[in-house]
N, C-alpha and C positions, 0 to 999 in steps of 0.2 A: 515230321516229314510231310504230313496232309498237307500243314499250312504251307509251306512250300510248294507245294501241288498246284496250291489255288494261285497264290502267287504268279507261279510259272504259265499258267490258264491265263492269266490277266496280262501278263507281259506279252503274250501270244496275241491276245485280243486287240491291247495299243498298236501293235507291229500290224495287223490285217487294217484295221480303221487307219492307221496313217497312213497307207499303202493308197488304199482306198479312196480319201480325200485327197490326193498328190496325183493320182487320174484322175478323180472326176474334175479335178482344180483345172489341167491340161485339157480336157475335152471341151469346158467351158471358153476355157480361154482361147483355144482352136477355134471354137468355130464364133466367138466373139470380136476376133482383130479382125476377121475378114476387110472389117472395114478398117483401113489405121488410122486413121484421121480421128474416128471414135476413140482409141485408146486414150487414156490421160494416166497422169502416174500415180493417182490411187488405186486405179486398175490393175498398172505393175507393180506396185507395193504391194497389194492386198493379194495378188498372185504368188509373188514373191515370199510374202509372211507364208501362205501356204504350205507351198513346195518346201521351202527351206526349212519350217516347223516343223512339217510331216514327215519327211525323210529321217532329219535328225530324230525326233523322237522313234523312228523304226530304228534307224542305227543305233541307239544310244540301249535301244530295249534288246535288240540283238546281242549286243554287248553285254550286257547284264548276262543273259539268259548264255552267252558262251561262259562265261565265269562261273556262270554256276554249275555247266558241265566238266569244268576242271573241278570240281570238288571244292571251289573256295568257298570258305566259312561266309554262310548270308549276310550279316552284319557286315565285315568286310566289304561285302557286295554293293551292299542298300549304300554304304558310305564311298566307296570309291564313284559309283553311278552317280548320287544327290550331289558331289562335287562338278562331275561335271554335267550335270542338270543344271545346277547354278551358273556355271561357265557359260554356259551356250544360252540360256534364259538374259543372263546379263550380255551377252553379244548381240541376241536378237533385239533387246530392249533399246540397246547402244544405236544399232542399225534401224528400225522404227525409227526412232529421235530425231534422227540425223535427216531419215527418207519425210518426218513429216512436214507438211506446210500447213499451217489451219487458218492461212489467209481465206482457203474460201469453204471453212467447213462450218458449220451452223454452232451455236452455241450448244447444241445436246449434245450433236457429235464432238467438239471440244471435251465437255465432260466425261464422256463417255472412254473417248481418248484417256485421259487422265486418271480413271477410273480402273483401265484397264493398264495402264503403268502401274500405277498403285499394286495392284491385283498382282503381274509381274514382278514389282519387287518383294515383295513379301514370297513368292516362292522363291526366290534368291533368298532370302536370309531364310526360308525354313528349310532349304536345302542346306544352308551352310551352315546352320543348328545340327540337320542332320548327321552332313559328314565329320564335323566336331565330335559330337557325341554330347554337345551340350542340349537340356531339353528334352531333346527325342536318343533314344538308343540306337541310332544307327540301325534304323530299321524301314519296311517297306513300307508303311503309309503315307513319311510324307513324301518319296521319291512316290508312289504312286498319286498322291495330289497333285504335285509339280508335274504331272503326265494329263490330268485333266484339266489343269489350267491353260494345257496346251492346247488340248482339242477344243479347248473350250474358244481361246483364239481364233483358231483355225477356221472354227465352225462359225464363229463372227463374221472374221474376212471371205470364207467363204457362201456365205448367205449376202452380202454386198457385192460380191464379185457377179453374184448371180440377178441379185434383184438391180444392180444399178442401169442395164439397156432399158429395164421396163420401166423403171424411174423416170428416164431418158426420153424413152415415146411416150408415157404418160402426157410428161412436161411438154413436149414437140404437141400432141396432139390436141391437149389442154391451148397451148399458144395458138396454134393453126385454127381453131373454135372460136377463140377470143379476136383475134382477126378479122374474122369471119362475120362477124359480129358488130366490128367498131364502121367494117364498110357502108 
């Protein structure tokens, strides 16, 4: 029963941090379209992974943690949840794919890109290890990995979301120097 305690602490903890990053996502993004002209759609993508990642992982942790107030058997639990962890991990991956263009994204970012799919599917299949019962027993570590793969997303797109206006005036004020300069 402890380790279920801790468990149920750590499910509590994803629910507050994805709560958490899904406002600070909307506060940045408030006060960064001001100008829209500035918006481009890595902006809304990278918003969009946000919110969408963050909530779902609160829902999905909610979920869990109602299940386990009905008295259902853990295992049970860890494997109906790493199912649809896998589900919605392969939807978000689906959705990325579709939303990217890397016409104008540099070669790191390309890989990194790719890197980070990679990283994606493999918690898809060790979720769906999990729910099997193949590998892993239908247990909470790797439904709690596929939860830090997610913030770990999150916290990507959210560190770009954030750093890209000062990227933006960097680059603006870098040109305007250089300018300045070839007069």
């Amino acid at each position: 029963m402890e380790k279920l305690s801790v468990q149920i602490d750590q499910l509590l903890v994803i629910i507050e941090i994805s709560i958490v990053l899904a406002g600070f996502a909307a506060m940045v993004a408030t006060f960064q379209s001001r100008r829209i002209e500035s918006i481009s759609r890595g902006h809304v993508v990278s918003l969009a992974m946000i919110v969408y990642i963050s909530l779902f992982s609160a829902l999905l942790a909610a979920f869990s943690l109602a299940l386990l107030n009905f008295r259902i058997d853990a295992g049970y639990v860890w494997s109906t949840s790493s199912s649809l962890m896998g589900i919605a991990t392969t939807g978000f991956i689906v959705y990325l794919w579709k939303k990217r263009h890397f016409k104008f994204v540099s070669i790191v970012m390309k890989v990194t890109y790719y890197g980070l799919f990679s990283i994606a599917s493999s918690v898809v299949i060790a979720s769906t290890l999990n729910a099997t019962g193949i590998f892993f027993e239908r247990e909470f570590g790797p439904y709690f990995l596929a939860y830090i793969c997610n913030l770990f997303f999150v916290g990507f797109a959210f560190a770009r979301l954030l750093m890209r206006p000062l990227w933006k005036a960097v680059e603006a004020k870098k040109g305007h120097t250089v300018k300045g300069r070839q007069s």
